[in-house]
N, C-alpha and C positions, 0 to 999 in steps of 0.2 A: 395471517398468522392465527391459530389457533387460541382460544382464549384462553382453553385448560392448561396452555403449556407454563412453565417458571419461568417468571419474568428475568433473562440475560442482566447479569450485572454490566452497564456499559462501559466503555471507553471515555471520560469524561475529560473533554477540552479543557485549556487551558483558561483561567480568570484570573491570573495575576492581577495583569495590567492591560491598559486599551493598545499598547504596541506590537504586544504579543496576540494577544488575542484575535483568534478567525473570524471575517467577518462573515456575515451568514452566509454568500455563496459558499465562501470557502468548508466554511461548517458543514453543507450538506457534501460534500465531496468526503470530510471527513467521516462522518455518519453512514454514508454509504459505503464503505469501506471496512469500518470498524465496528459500527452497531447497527449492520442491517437488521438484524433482529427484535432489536428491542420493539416496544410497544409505546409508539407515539399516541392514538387516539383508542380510544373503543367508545364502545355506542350497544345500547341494548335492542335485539330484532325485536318483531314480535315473540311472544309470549309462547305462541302456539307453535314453534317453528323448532328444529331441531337444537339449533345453535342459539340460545337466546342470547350469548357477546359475539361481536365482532369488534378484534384488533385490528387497526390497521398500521402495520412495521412500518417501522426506518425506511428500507426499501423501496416497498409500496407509494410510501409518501412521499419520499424522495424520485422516485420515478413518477407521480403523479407532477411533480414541481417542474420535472423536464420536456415532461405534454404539454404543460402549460405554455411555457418558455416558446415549444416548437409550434405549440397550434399559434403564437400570435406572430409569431417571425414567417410562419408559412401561409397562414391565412385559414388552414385547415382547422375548422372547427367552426374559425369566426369571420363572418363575412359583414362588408359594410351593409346593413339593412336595406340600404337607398340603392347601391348599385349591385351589391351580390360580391364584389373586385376585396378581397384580402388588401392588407394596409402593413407595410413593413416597417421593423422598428428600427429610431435609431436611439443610440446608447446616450443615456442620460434623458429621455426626454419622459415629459410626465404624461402617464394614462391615466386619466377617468374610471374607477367604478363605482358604476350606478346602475346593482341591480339585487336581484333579490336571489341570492343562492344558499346551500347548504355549507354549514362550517367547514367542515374537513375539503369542500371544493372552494370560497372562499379564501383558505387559508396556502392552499394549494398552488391558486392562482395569482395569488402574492407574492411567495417565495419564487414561484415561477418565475415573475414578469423582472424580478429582482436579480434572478440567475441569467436573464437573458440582458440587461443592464438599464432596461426600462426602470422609470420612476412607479410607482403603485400609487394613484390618489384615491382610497377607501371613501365614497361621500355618502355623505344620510340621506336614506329616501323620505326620510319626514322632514327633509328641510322642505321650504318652497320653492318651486321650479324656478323663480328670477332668482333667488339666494346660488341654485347650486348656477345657473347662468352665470352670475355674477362671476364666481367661484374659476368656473370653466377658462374665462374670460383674462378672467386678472391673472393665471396662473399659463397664458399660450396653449392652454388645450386641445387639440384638435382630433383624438383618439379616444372615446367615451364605451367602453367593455360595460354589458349590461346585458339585459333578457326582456324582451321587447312585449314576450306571452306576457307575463304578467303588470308591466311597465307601460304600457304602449301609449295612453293617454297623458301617463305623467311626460313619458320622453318628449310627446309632443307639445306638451306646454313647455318644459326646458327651451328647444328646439326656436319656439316664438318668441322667448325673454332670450334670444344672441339675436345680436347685431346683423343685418342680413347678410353685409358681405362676409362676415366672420361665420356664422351660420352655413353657408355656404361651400365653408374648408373643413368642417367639423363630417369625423366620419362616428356612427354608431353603429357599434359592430356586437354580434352577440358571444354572449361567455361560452368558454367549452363547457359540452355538460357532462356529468359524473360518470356516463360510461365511457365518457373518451379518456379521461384525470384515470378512472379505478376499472379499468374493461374486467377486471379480477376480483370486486372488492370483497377486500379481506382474505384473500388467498391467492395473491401474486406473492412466487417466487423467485430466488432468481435464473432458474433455470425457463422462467415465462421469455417471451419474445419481449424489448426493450430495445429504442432507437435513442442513444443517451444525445445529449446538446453536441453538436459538430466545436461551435466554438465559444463555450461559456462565458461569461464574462465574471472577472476581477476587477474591484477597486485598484484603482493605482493609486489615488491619492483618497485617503478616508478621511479628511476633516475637511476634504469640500464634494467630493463623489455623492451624490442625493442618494439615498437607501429610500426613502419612501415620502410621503406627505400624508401628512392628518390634519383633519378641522377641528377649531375647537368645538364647544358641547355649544354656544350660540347661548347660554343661560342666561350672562348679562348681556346680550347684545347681539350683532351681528356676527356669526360664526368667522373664524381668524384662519389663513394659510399656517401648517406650521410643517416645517420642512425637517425632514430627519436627513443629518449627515449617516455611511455606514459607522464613523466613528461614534453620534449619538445612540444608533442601533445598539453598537457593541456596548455602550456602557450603559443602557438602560437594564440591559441582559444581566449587565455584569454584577450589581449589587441586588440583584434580586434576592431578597431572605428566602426565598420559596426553595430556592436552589440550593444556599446556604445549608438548608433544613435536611434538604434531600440527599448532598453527600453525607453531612454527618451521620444520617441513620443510617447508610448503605443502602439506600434504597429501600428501608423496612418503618414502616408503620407504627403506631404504639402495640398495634393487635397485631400483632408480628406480619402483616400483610405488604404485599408491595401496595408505595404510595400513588396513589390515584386522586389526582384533584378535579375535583367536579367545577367544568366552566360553563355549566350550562345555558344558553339563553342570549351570550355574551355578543354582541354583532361586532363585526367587523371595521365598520369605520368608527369604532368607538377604542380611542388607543389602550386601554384594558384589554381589550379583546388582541388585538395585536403584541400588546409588550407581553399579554399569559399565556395563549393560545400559540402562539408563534416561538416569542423571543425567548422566554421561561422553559418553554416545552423543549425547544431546539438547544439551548444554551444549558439547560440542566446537566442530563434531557431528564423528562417528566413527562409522563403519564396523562394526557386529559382527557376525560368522560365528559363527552359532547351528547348531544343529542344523534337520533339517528338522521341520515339522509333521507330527504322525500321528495326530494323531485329528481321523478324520474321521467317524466314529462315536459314537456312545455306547457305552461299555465301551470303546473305544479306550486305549491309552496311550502316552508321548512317551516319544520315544529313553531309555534311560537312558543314562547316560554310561559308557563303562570307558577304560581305557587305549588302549587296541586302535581304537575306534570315534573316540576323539580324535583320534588320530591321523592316522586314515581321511578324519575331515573336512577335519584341520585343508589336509592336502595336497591335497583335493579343491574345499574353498572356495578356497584361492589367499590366504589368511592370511598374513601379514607377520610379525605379532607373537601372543602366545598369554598370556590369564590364566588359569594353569593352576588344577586343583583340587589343593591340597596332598597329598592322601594319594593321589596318580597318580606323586608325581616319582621315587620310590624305584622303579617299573614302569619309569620311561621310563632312569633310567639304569643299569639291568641290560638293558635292550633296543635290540641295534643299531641294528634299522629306524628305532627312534622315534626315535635321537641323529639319525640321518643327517638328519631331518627337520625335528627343532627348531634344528639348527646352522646352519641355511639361513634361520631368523626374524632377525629386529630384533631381540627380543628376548622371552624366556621367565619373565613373572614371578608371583609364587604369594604367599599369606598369609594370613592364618587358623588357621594350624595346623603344628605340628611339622615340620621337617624334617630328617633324620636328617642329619650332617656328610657321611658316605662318601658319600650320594648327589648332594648339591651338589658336592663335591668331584670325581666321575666328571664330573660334565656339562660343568663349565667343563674339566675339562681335555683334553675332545674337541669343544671349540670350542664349545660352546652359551651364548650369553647371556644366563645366567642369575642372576637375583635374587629378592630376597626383599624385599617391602613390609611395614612393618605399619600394623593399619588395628583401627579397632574401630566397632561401633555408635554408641558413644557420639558418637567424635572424625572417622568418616570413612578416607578415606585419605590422610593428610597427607606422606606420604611420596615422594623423588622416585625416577624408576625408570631416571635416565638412568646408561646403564655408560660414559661416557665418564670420568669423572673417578676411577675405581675400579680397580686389580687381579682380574681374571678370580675369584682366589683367595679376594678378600673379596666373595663372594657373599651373605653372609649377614649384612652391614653396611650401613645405611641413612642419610640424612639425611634432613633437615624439609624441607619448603617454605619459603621465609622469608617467604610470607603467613600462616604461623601463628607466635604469640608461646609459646614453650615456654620454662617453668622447672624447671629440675632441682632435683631434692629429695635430699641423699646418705641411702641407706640403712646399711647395714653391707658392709664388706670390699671395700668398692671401689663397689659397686652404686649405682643412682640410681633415683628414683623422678621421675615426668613430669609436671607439669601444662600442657594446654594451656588458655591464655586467652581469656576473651571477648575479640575486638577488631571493627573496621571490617570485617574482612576473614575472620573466621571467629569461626562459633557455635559450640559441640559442644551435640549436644541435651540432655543431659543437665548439670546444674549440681552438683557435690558439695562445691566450695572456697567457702565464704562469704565475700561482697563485703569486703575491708582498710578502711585508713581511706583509699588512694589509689582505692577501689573497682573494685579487681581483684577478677576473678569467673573460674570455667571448672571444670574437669574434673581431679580428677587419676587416670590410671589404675591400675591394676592389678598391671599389667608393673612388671616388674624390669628394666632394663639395665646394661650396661655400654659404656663408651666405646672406641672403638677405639684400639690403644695405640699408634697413629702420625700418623693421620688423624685431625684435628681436627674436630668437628662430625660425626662418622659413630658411630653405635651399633651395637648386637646388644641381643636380645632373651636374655635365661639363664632368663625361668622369671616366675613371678606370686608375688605375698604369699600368696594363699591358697593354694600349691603344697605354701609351703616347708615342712619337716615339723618340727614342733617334738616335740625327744626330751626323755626321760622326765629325762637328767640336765643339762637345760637349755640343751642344743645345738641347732644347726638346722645341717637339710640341707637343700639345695637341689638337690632332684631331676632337674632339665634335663639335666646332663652326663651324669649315671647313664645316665640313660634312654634318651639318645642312642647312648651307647658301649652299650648292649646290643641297639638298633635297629640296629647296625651288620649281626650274625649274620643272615644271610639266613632261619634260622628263626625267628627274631621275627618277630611282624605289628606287637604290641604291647607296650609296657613300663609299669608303675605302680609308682614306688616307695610303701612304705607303714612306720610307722611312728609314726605319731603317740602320745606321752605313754607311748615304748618306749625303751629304753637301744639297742637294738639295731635296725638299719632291713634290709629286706627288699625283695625286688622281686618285683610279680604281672608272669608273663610268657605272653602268649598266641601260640601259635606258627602261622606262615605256613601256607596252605593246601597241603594234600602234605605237610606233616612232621606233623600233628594225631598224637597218641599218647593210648592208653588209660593217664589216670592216676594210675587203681588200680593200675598195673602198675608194683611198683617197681622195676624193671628198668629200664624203660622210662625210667619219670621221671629214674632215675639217669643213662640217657645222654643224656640232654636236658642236663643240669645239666652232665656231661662239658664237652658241644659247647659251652656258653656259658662256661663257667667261666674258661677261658684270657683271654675280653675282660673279664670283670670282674676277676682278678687283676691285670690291665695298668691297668685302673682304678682300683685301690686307691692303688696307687703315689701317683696326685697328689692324692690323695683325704686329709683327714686320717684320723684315727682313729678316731673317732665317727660319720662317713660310710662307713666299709669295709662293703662288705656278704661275708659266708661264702657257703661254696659249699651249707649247709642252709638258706639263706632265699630260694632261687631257688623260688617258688610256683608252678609250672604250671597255666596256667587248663584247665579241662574245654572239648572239644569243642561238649560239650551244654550250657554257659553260658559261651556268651561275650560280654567283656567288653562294659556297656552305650557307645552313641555319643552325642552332642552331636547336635544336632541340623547341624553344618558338617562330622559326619563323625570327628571325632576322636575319642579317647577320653572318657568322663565318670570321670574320677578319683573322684569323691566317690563316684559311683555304685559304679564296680568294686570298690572297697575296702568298700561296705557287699555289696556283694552275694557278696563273697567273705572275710565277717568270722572267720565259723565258721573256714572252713581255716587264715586267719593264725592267729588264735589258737591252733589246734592247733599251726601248724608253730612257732611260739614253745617250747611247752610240747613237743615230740618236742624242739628242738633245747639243752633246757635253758636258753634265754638271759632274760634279766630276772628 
């Protein structure tokens, strides 16, 4: 589809309720029907090239979802690596992917494997090879879709973490690539040639039929199975504020533009990228400005994302609104270009992962509309994103959707703990609150909140139970604020507070690229500690007593070990605190304390 053309006002599905509601096979039957046209993705060419957008329709992507479907049922596309021999599917059963491709093929091949009645397992290539083993294993694997060019050493460390004879049944087959998904792209009609699916598959039963599987992010621990019913699909979809936002406007923008949300960067086995990329985009529909395709090759590989390149796009796709990657925002608000750029969106919002205060605090107050959602595997994104009803200043406060039922649970010192409920109108995939005698059922998270101290119904997030650090003389810290107020220092990249079954708490800190310091050097590390020390004394202050950290338990991580990530990017707590055991425990014992 042509970029210049006016964006078709679509046909937009039904959201009542999860009974009525199409599940996404059924969605793309309807899409291809009623809104072949519309504009599902675009992406900017080069520069120098005649057409600098390419759309890719309804159609298009919907016939790309049905290549997919047929290249795994026919073998055409993807062969087992080991014998060459095509692997047929059967309905319900779960595939593996682990590989490295471009979004709009990706996403393609998801909907695809979904349409064909296969399970989709999205897995992280930065997990480690016995992690996704494990993974393969626990969950009957035996069909692993991936790209061998670029992959080849890691597959074969997976390959030697299975069991030999389970190794053995295990096929690795490679992904279709983008000219078999778009042989047109960006200008398939449907007057092109199209071999649609012989015999599609439907849910017949949606509250036990698999729609897909996601892992958790691995933050605190060993990454988690979490199984999507089609019934959880539809109602992750379903409360989406994004959606919400987009029929109310008609489709139009503040700047009277059709709405475009920039999902740049966003990977796939990361269920963000799935519930916005897919579920948002399909169930809207909406608009997303990805990055462009680059492999066109084998050995090829797709944009990675930085600050810089987000930015690049976002202004070159013609983006309204932006779902940022959290560990970009502290970039974009030390960096002019990028305020001048996202101050000109609908709006800028982010979740997943830490946000340090100075940085929200800089953007809204050079006019950028910025917020923060929370959203999890389990529960979705239930959160709304509209900054109408909010102060610029409380960026970092959220409310529900009121299509989900949430009961708060009080914790200690003001905090609350969250359950959301099964109802009509939303599942969470995951079940951990056993049915009452009124037979309520649902989820309760993780997170800690607190309420905002003016606005009724709006939260913040301070931090998770398994954060908080339990001291030795039977105190707990709640390390969010620490961690914040030391993320503030421009030399921090990273902050961990540590302490656990210690009188005294400590913070590992990894510094910003360009300040790295040798440190063995005690010099060195001492002016490290200098430069931070003034924001953690200012800290103490509201801090109790048992919470104060000294200016000897400032840990500096090593250049040549830094701090392990989550597979969303963030830091792994549990990980950096084992992996930097040795040195806390020294720096206890140099500092005399316990």
């Amino acid at each position: 589809m042509s970029a210049t053309q006016r964006t078709p006002v679509p046909v937009y599905p039904s959201l009542e309720n999860l009974s009525t509601q199409l599940s996404l096979p059924q969605l793309l039957d309807l899409h291809l029907e009623r809104n072949p046209e519309f504009p599902l993705y675009v992406f900017a060419n080069d520069e120098s090239g005649p057409n600098r957008l390419t759309e890719i329709s309804m159609l298009e992507y919907i016939r790309a979802a049905h290549r997919a479907g047929s290249a795994i049922v026919t073998g055409t596309g993807i062969r087992d690596m080991n014998t060459g021999a095509g692997a047929g599917p059967r309905p319900g059963e779960i595939v593996a992917i682990v590989a490295v491709l471009d979004s709009i093929v990706y996403s393609a091949l998801i909907t695809g494997m979904m349409k064909v009645g296969l399970v989709p397992f999205p897995i992280s290539t930065f997990l480690p090879p016995d992690t996704i083993a494990q993974l393969i294993q626990e969950n009957n694997i035996h069909r692993i879709i991936t790209t061998d060019a670029t992959l080849h050493s890691f597959l074969a460390s997976i390959r030697e973490n299975l069991d030999p004879t389970y190794r053995a049944e295990c096929v690795f087959e490679e992904a279709p690539s983008l000219s078999i998904l778009y042989p047109k792209l960006g200008r398939e009609t449907s007057q092109d040639d199209f071999s649609p699916l012989s015999n599609p598959f439907v849910p017949t039963d949606e509250r036990k039929d698999l729609a897909l599987c996601m892992h958790s992010s691995g933050s605190t621990g060993v990454p988690k199975t979490i199984r999507f019913t089609h019934r959880v699909f539809k109602s992750f979809a379903l409360f989406s504020d994004m959606i919400d936002q987009t029929r109310k406007s008609r489709m139009t923008s503040l700047s009277g533009k059709p709405i475009r949300l920039g999902g740049f960067g966003f990977l796939f086995f990361h269920a963000s990228a799935v519930i916005t990329l897919i579920g948002s985009a399909l169930y809207g529909p909406l608009t997303m400005a990805v990055f462009p395709p680059a492999i066109t090759q084998p050995g090829a590989l797709p944009v990675t994302a930085t600050p810089e390149n987000t930015i690049d796009h976002l202004k070159r796709t013609k983006a309204t609104a932006m779902l940022s990657l959290p560990h970009f925002i502290s970039t974009f608000a030390r960096d002019e270009k990028a305020i001048e750029v996202l101050r000109g969106l609908d709006y800028v919002i982010t979740g997943g992962g830490f946000i340090p205060t100075n940085a929200g605090d800089q953007l809204v107050s050079r006019g950028v509309r910025f917020r923060v959602i929370w959203a999890s595997t389990e529960c979705g994104g239930p959160t709304l994103i509209s900054t109408e009803d909010m102060d610029p200043e409380d960026w970092s406060a959220f409310a529900f959707s009121k299509r989900v039922k949430v009961r708060w649970i009080p914790y200690e010192g003001g905090l609350f703990r969250c359950q959301f409920l099964a109802t009509e109108t939303f599942q969470p995939s995951v079940e951990n609150i056993p049915p009452n005698d009124s037979g309520e059922r649902g989820f309760e998270v993780s997170d800690l909140f607190e309420p905002h101290p003016t606005k009724e119904g709006f939260w913040r997030i301070v931090g998770r139970i398994d954060d908080v650090i339990n001291q030795a003389n039977g105190q707990k810290t709640l390390p969010g604020p620490i961690e914040d107020a030391v993320l503030a220092s421009e030399l921090v990249k990273s902050a961990v507070i540590f302490g656990h079954q210690h009188v005294h708490i400590g913070v590992l800190v990894e510094l910003s690229p360009g300040h790295e310091i040798d440190v063995s050097d005690h010099s060195q590390a001492e002016r490290i500690r200098d430069q931070i020390w003034p924001i953690l004394e200012e800290t103490n202050r509201t801090l109790p007593q048992y919470s104060q950290i000294r200016k000897q338990m400032i840990l500096i991580a090593s250049r040549d070990k830094p701090l392990p990530r989550a597979t969303k990017g963030t830091v792994n707590k549990v990980a950096s605190v084992k992996l930097y055991e040795r040195e806390i425990e020294e720096i206890y014992k140099t500092a005399k304390l316990d």
